[in-house]
N, C-alpha and C positions, 0 to 999 in steps of 0.2 A: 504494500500500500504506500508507503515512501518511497518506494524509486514511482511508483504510477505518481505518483503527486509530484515529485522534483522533476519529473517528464513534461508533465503540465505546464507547469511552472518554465520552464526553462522553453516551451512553443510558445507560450504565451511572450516570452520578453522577446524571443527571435521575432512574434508577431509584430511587437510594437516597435521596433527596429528596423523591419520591411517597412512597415506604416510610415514612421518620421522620413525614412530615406525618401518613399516616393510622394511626401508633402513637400521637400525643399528641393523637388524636379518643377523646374517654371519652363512656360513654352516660349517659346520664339518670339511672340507675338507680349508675352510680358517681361522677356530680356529687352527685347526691342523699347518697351517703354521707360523700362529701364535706362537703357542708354541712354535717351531722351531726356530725361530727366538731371543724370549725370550728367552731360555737356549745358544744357539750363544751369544747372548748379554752378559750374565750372566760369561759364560769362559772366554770373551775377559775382561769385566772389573776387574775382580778377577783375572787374568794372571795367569788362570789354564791351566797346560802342560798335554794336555789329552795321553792319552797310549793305546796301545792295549793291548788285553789279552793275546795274544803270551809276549809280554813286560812282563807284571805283573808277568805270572806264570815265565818267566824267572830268575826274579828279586823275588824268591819265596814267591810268590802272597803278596808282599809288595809296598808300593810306598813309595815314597822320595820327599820330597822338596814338592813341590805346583802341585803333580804328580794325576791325577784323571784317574781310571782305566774307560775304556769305553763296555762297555759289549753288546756289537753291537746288538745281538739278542733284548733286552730288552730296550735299551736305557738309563739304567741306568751308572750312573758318579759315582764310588766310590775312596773316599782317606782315607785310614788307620793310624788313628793317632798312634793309640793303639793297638795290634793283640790280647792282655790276651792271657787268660789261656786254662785251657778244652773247650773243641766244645761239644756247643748245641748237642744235640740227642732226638729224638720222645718223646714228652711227656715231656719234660722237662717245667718248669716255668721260664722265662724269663721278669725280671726287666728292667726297661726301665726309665732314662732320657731322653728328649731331646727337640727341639729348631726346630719350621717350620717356613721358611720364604719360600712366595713367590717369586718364581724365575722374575716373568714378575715386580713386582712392589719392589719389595726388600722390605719390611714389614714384620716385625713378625707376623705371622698369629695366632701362638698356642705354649703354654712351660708350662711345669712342671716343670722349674728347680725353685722353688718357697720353699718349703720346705721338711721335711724326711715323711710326710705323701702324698706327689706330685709324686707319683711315678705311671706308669704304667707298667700293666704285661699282657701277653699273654700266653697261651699255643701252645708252639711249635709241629707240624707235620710234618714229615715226613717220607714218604716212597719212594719205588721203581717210582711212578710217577707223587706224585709233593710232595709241600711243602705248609702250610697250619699253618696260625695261628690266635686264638678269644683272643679280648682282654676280660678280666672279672676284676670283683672289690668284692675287700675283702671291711667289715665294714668301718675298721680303714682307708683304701685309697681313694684319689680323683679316677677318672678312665678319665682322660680329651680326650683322642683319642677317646675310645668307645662314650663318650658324645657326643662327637662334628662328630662324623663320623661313629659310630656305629660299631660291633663287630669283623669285615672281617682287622685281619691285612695287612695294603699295602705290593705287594711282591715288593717293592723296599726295604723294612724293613726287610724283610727277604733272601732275597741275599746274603744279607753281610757274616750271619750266617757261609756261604759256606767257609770262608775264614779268620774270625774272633773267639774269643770265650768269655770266662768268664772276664768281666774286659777291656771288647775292649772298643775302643772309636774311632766311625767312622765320615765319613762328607759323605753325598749324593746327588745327584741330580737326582729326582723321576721323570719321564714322567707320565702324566695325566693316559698311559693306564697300569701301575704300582703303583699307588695311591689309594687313599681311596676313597669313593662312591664319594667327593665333590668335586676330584680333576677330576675324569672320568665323572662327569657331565658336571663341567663349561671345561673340557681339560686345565686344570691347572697344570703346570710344580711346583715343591716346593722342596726345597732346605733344609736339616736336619742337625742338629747335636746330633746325638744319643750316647749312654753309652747302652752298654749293660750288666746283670748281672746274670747269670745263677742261678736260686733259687733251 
């Protein structure tokens, strides 16, 4: 009768253990809101002054002040510290600084800004209908993006391009379905600060 009861007993707690596990499974549709609400969160404590793109291209495709261009289609937040020089074009090599913090928890997630061998580079694409870029590593370099998130540059990383060039120095705010495989997995918003350098 005591092993029949500690049998019981011991389903019973495995029961409420299945039970908890699949209350704290949320769907897509309330990650999704999630996220949403994280990058809200993220504008209001940083007193970022979001803009349209009618604004930006007005203001020739520059921002000012604590000014984050909003790219409606995409959902990405860009501020232009730095505009450089020449503009990327197809096939170009493309150096990379930068600095990822999670938008929902404010933590640095990933940086290279570490030393002159920290750097990452991609090859830039584009044509007539879309844009496209793999990170790769030479010997002498780390390659921490491709590491940590594998080859598919995120197109919030490459937006900027449009508007940016050789010597720029941007700030981003990436939606999950503009990110790297990890961010499109868990629907994780992340927040950059890139350097870009045309090789």
């Amino acid at each position: 009768m005591k092993k029949l009861t500690l049998l019981l007993f011991s389903l019973l707690i495995v029961g409420f253990a299945f039970q908890s596990c699949s209350n704290s499974q949320k769907t897509y549709a309330e990650m999704q809101a999630d996220e949403t609400k994280a990058i809200k969160d993220f504008i209001q404590k940083n007193n970022i002054e979001v803009i349209s793109t009618d604004k930006f291209l007005q203001q020739d495709s520059t921002t000012t002040g604590n000014q984050y261009v909003l790219f409606s289609d995409d959902g990405v937040y860009l501020h232009i510290d730095k505009k450089g020089g020449k503009m990327a074009k197809s096939n170009d090599v493309i150096l990379t600084r930068f600095l990822e913090i999670s938008v929902a928890t404010g933590d640095s997630t990933l940086s290279n800004n570490y030393d002159n061998t920290s750097i990452d580079q991609f090859r830039y694409t584009k044509n007539s209908y879309s844009t496209y870029g793999q990170f790769f590593m030479e010997q002498s370099q780390k390659a921490y993006m491709l590491s940590a998130y594998g080859s598919a540059v995120p197109a919030g990383w490459l937006l900027p391009l449009q508007y940016v060039g050789d010597g720029s120095k941007i700030k981003v705010i990436v939606p999950s379905t503009k990110g790297h495989s990890t961010a499109q997995q868990y629907v994780t918003p992340y927040f950059y600060e890139i350097e870009y350098k045309i090789y």
